[in-house]
C-alpha positions in Angstrom: -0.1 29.0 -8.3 1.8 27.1 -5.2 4.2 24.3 -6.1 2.0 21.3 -5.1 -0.8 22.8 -7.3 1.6 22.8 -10.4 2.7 19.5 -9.4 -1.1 18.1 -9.0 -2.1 19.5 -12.0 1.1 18.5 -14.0 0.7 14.8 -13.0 -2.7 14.7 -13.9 -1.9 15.5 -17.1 0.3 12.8 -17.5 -2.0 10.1 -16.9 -4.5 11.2 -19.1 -1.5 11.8 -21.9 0.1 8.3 -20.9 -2.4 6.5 -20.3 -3.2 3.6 -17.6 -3.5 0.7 -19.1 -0.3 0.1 -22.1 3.0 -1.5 -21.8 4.6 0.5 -19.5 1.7 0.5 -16.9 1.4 -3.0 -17.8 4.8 -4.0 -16.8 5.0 -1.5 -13.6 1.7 -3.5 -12.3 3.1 -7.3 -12.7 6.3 -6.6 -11.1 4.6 -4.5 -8.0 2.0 -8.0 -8.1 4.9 -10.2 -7.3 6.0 -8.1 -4.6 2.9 -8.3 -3.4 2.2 -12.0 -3.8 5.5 -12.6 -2.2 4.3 -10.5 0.8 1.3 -12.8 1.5 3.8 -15.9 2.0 5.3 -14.3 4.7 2.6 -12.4 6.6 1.5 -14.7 8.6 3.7 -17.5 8.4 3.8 -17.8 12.5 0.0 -19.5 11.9 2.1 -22.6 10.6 5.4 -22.5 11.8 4.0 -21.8 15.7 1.6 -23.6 15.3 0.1 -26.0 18.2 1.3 -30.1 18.0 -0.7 -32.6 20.1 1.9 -33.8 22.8 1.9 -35.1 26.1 3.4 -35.9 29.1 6.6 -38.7 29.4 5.6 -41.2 32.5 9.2 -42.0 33.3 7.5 -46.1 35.5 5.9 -46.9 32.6 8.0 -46.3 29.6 12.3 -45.1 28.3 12.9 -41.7 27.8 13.8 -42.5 23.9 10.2 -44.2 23.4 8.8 -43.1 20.1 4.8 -44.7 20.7 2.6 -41.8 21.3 -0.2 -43.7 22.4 0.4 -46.9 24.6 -2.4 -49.0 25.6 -1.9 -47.2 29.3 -2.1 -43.7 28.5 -5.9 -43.2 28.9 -6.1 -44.2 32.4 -2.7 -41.9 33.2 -4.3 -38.7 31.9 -6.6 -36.6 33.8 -10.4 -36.2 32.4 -9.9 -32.1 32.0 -8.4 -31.0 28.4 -5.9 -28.4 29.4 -4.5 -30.6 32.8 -3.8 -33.6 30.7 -1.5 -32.0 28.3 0.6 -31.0 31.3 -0.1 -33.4 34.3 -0.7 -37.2 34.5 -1.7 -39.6 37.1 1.1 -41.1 39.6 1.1 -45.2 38.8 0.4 -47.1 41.8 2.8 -50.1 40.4 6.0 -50.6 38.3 3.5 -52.9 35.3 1.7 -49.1 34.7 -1.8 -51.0 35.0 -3.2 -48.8 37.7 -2.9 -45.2 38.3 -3.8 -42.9 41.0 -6.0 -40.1 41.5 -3.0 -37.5 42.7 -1.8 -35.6 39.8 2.1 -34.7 38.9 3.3 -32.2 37.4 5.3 -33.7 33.5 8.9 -32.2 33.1 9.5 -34.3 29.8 7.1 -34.0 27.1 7.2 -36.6 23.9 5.5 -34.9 20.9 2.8 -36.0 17.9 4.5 -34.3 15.4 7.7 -32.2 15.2 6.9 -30.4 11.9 6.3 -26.9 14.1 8.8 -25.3 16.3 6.8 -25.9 19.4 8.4 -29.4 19.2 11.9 -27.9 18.2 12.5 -25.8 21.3 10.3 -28.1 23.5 7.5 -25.6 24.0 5.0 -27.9 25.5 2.7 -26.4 28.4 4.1 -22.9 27.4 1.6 -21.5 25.3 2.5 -17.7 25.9 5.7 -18.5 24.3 3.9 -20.1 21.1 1.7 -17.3 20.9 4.4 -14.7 21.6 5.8 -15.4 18.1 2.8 -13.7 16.8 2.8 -10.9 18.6 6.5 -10.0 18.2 5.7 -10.3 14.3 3.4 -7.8 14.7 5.7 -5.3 17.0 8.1 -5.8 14.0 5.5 -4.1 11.7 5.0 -1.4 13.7 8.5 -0.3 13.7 8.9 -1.2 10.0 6.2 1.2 8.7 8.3 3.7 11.0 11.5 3.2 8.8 10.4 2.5 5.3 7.4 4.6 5.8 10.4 7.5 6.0 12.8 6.1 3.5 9.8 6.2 1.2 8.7 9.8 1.5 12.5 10.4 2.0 14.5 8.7 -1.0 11.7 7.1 -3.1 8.6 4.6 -3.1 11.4 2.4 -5.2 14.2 2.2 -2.6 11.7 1.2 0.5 9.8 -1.4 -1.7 13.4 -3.2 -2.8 14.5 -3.1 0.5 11.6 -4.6 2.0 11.5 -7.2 -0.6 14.7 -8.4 -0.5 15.5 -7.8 3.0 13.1 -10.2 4.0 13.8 -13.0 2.3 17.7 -12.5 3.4 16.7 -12.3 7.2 13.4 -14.9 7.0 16.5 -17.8 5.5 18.2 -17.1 8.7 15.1 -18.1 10.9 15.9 -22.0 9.4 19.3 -21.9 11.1 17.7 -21.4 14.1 19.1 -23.0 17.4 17.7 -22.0 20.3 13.8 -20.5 20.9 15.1 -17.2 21.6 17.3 -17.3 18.4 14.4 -17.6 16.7 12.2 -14.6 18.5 14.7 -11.7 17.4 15.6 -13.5 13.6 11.3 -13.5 13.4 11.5 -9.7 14.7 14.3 -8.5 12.8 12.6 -10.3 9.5 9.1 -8.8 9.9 11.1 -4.9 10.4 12.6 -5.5 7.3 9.9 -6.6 5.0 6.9 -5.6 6.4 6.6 -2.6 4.6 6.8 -4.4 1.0 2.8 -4.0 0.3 2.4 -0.4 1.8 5.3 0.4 -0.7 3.7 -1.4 -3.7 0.2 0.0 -3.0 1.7 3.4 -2.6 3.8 3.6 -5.9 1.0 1.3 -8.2 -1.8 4.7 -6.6 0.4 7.3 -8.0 0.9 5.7 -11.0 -2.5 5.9 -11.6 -5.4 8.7 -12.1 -8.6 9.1 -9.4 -10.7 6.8 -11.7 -8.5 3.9 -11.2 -7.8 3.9 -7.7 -10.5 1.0 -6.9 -9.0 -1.2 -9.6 -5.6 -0.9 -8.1 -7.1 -2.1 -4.6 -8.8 -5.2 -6.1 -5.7 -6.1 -8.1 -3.4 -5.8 -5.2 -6.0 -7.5 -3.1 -6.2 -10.5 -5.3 -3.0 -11.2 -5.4 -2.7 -11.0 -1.5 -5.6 -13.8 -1.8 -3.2 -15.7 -4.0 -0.4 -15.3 -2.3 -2.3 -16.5 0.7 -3.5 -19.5 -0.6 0.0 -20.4 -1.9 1.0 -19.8 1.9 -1.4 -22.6 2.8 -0.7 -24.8 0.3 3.4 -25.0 0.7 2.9 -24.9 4.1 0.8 -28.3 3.8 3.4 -29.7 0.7 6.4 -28.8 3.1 5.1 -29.5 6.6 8.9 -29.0 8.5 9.1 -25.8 9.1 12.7 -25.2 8.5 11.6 -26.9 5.3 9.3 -24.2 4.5 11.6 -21.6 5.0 14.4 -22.6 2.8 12.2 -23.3 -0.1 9.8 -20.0 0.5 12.0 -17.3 1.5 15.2 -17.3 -0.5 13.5 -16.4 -4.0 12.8 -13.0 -2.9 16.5 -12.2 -3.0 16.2 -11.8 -6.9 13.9 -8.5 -5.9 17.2 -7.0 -6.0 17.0 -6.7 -10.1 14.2 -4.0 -9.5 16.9 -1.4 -8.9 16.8 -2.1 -12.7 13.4 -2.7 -13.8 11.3 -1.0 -11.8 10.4 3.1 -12.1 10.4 5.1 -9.7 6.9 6.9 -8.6 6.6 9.9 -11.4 4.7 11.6 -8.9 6.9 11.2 -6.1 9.9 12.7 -8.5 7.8 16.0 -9.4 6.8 16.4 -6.0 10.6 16.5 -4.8 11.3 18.7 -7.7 13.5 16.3 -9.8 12.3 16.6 -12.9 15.0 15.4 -15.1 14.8 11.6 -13.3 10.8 12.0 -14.0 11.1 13.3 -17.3 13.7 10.5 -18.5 11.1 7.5 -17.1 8.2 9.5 -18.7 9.8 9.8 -22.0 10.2 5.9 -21.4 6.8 5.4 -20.7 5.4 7.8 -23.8 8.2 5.5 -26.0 6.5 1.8 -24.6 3.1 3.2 -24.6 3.6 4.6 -28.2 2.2 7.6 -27.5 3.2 11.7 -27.9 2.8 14.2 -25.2 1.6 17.5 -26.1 4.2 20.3 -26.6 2.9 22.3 -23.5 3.2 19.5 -21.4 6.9 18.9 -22.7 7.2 22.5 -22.1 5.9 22.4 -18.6 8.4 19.3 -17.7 11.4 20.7 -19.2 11.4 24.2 -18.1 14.1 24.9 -15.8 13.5 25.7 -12.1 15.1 27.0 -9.4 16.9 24.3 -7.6 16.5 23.4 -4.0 19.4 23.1 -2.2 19.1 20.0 0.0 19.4 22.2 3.5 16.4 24.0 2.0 14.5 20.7 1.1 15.2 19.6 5.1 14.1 23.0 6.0 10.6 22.2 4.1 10.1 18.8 5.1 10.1 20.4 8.5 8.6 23.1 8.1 5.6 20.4 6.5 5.4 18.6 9.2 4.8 21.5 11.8 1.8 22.5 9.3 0.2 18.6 9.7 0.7 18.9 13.6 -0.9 22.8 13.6 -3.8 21.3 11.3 -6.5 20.5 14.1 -8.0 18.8 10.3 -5.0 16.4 9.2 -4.7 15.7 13.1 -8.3 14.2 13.7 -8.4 12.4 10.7 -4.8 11.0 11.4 -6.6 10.0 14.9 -9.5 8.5 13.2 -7.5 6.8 10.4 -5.4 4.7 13.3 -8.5 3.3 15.3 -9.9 2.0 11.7 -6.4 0.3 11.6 -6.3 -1.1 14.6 -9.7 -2.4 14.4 -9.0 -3.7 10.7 -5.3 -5.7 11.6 -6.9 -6.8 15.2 -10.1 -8.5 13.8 -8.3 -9.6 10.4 -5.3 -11.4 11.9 -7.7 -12.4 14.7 -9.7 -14.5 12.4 -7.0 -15.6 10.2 -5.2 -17.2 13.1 -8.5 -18.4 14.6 -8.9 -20.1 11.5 -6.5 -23.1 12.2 -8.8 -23.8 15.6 -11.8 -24.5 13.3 -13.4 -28.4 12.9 -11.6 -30.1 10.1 -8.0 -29.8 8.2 -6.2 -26.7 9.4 -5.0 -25.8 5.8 -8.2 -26.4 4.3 -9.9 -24.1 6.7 -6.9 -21.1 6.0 -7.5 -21.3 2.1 -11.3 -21.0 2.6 -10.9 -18.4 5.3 -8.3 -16.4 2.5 -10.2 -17.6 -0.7 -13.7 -15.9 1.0 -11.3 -12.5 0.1 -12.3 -12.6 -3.5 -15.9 -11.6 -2.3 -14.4 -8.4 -0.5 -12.3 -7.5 -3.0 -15.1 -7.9 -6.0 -18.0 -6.7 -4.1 -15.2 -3.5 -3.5 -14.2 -2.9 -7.0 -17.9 -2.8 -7.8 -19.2 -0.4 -5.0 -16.3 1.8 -3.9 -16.8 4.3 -6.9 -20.7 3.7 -7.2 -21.9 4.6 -3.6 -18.9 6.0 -2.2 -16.0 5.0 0.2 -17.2 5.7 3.2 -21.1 4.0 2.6 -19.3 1.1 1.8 -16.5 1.1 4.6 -19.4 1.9 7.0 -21.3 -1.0 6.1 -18.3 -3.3 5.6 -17.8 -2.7 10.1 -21.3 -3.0 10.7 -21.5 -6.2 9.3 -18.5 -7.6 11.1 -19.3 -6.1 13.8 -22.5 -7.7 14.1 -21.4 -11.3 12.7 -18.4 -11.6 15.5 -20.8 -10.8 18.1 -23.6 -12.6 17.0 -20.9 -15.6 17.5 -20.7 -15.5 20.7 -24.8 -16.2 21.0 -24.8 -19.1 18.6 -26.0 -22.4 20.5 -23.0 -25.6 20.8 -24.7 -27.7 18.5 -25.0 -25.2 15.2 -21.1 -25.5 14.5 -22.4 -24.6 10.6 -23.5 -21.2 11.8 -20.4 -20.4 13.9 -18.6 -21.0 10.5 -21.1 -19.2 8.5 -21.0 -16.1 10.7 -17.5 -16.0 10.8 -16.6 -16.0 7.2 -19.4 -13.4 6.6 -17.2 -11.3 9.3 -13.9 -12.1 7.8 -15.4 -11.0 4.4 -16.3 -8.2 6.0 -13.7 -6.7 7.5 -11.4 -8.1 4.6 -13.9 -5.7 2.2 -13.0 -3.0 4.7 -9.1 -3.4 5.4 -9.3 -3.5 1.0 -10.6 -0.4 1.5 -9.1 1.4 4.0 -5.6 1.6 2.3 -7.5 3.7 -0.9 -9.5 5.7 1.7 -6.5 6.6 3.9 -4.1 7.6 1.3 -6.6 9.6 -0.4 -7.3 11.8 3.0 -3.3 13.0 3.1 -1.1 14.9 1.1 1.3 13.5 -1.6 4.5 15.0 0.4 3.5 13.3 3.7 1.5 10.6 2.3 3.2 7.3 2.7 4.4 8.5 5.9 1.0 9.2 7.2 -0.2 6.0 5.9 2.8 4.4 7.8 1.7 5.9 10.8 -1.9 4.6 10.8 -0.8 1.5 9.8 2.5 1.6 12.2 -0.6 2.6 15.5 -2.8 0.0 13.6 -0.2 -2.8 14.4 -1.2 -3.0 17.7 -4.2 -4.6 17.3 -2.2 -7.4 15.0 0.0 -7.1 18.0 -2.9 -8.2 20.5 -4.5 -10.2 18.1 -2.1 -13.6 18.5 -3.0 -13.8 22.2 -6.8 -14.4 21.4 -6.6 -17.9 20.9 -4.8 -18.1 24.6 -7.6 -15.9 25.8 -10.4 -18.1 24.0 -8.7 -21.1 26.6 -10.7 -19.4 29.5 -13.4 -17.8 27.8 -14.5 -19.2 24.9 -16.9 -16.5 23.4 -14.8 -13.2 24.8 -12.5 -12.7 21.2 -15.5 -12.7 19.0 -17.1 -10.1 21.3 -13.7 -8.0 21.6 -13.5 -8.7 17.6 -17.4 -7.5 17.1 -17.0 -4.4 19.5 -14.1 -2.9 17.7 -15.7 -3.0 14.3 -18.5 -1.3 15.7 -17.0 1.6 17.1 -14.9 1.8 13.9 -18.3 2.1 12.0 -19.2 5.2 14.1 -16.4 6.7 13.5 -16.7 6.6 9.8 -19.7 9.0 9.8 -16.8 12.2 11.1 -15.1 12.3 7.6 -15.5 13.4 4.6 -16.4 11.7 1.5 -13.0 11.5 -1.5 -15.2 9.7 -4.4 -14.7 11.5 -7.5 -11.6 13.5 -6.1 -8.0 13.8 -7.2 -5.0 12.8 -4.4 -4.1 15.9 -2.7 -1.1 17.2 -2.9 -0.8 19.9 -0.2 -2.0 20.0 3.2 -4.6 23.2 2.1 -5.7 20.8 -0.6 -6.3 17.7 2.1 -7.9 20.1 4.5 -10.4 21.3 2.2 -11.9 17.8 0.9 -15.4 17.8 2.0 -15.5 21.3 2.6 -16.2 22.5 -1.3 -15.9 20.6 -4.8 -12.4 19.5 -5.7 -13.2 16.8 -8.6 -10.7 15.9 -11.3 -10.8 16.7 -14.1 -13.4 15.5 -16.6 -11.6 12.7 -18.6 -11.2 13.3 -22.1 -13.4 11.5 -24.2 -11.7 11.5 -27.8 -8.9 10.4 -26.0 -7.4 7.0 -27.2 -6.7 5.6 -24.4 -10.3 5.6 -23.1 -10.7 3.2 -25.7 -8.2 0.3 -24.4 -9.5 -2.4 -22.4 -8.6 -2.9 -18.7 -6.3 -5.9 -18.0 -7.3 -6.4 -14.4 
């Protein structure tokens, strides 16, 4: 029997022995939660803290330069008529009293500002809207090369070691954007930030998966997606509580320094730790979790766990890790999927951040309109938890696209004065393709092996980033054609949806753990197996 077969086999065993749902699982799942809570503060915090302040231009004739009145009882007749020239142009005054202005146009090089809670206002960003937008996008760049690093020190020295230092690193760096003293300053603290703690939820959705059997994968996406929702809506509301955004920052990001005590409390993956052939660190957290859980393993599994086996050297270990990956680039299989995997990625973080940030443009109170856009989640994430394992993952990611596909377009057609249906359509689509980036994490982690897994993951999701990348720039594109990002948006999901019909189904299959194993889903029956139902722990309620 090879290796990864021992190990599948071995692990599966364990979770039906330990159990899912006790103290030890119970404990593993509220401190990955906070991880991932903390995560959704951060994510997009650019929506806020780059966000667009009504300003306009200084009219040296009719006013001092240290004037603090916004709107003088002249400034109507000095702007021009068009929305995007008066925020950077005014009308010449034809007399020192400012009661008569011209119709030639100049061109403002002082700017006096509504509000200063944003940095727009900080580093005097008025009439540069690449630059405010540019925030966003280098965010997003910073993911990409984070799921490149802690993708690898995942895979590489545990799912424990990337998720503490994406959790902590970020709230070290993110305190440093407050100090911030110069627009550029602020650029490569925000890029710097987002490598470091990107990666938190991959790593907390990665190690919460393996600590859990096939028939609990969907749960483990709707816990972890609730607590994004939360997280999400706490963003929102500490962001309207604390409206300076240096503010924000100092009360926000610090806290996540004390993820530094999970070098303590946190296991690592048990599955991770058999897989690298380091049983005695698996066996010690095991014999842990049987202690908390109150429950005894069976002598042949004890058997199977203590048995001595030869010991990899770790020049041999390098030697398999390449010789791995030169088996996933000859697999014509792993490679399609991995192909297939990236443009449902893209698609997800381009339409999702897309609307997220869109959200702030809507009629009414910008923070009102980002909880309802994030609160709408709950709806993906129920409606997934009930589906996923009844009609499948890829009916319901299919269907997921198509809907969003078709909502974001249909925006484009929907007549000025029906603003309710623009809203209506686009939360259907942000439900939509919320149900389907929920999804997509289970989906993609069940099509690779448990050797390569996270790093496979990391690379979809690393490729993926540039849609979040190019998302940021739609409201700048939205300036000079209104309808275009909901097409773009609509167009992506679409294609994303036809893709879904090239692979194969994993409902009702156990997480591969070699690349043979991955290869062969959807090419014969591989189902776990069949729980057992005198067992006691079929009898314990789930918490979620």
């Amino acid at each position: 029997m090879a290796a990864g077969e021992r190990v599948s086999q071995l692990t599966e065993r364990l979770v039906e022995q330990l159990g899912q749902h006790r103290v030890f699982h119970l404990r593993c799942y509220a401190l990955v939660a906070l991880t991932t809570f903390a995560a959704a503060l951060y994510n997009t915090n650019y929506v806020f803290l780059a966000a667009d302040v009504p300003y306009r231009c200084v009219i040296p004739e009719c006013e001092a330069a240290n004037s603090t009145e916004y709107s003088p009882a002249w400034l109507q007749q000095a702007l021009p008529e068009d929305p995007v020239e008066r925020r950077c142009s005014a009308r010449v005054p034809r007399g020192p009293d400012c009661g008569d202005f011209s119709s030639e146009l100049r061109r403002c090089d002082t700017w006096m500002y509504g509000s200063r809670d944003t940095i727009v206002a900080e580093f005097n960003l008025a009439c540069q809207e690449w630059k405010r937008t540019l925030v966003g996008t280098v965010h997003n760049m910073g993911m990409l090369v984070s799921v490149i690093l802690l993708g690898y020190v995942s895979d590489r020295w545990g799912r424990k070691v990337a998720l503490v230092l994406s959790s902590t690193l970020v709230g070290v760096i993110g305190t440093m954007k407050a100090f911030s003293v110069s627009y550029e300053m602020y650029i490569i603290v925000e890029f710097l930030e987002t490598v470091a703690g990107a990666s938190g939820f991959p790593a907390a959705y990665i190690i919460t998966i393996e600590l859990l059997g096939q028939d609990k994968r969907v749960l483990t996406t709707a816990f972890l997606g609730i607590m994004l929702v939360l997280g999400g809506i706490s963003f929102a509301l500490l962001a309207k509580t604390f409206h300076y955004w240096r503010t924000f920052i100092l009360v926000v990001y610090p806290p996540s320094v004390l993820f530094i005590s999970y070098i303590y409390f946190l296991p690592e993956s048990i599955r991770w730790l058999l897989s690298k052939g380091r049983k005695a660190e698996a066996v010690k957290i095991i014999m842990k979790a049987a202690k908390m859980n109150k429950v005894t393993l069976s002598e042949d599994l004890m058997r199977q766990l203590t048995e001595e086996e030869k010991v990899k050297t770790e020049e041999q270990q390098k030697t398999e890790q390449k010789s791995l990956w030169l088996q996933i680039l000859k697999s014509p299989v792993i490679m399609s999927r991995l192909a297939i995997c990236s443009w449902w990625w893209i698609t997800c973080t381009f339409v999702f951040y897309g609307l997220a940030i869109n959200s702030v443009s809507l009629a009414g109170d910008k923070y009102t309109n980002y909880i309802l856009v994030v609160s709408v989640e709950v709806i993906a994430v129920v409606t997934n938890a009930l589906v996923l394992d009844r009609i499948g993952r890829k009916r319901t990611l299919f269907i997921a696209y198509l809907v969003c596909g078709l909502s974001c377009i249909a925006i484009a057609f929907v007549p000025a004065d029906l603003p309710w249906l623009v809203t209506v359509l686009y939360l259907l689509g942000k439900i939509a393709i919320t149900q389907a980036f929920n999804g997509i994490y289970m989906y993609t982690s069940e099509l690779f092996p448990t050797h390569a897994r996270h790093s496979l993951l990391g690379f979809c999701s690393m490729v993926g980033r540039i849609g979040s990348i190019v998302a940021p720039q739609m409201p700048l594109l939205a300036i000079y054609v209104e309808w275009l990002p909901s097409v773009l948006f609509g167009s992506a999901a679409l294609l994303a949806a036809s893709l879904m019909l090239t692979t194969p189904e994993t409902l009702n299959v156990r997480l591969p753990d070699t690349i043979q194993e991955a290869e062969e889903i959807g090419l014969k029956p591989r189902a776990a197996p069949p729980p057992k139902t005198c067992d006691t722990d079929t009898h314990v309620t789930s918490k979620f």
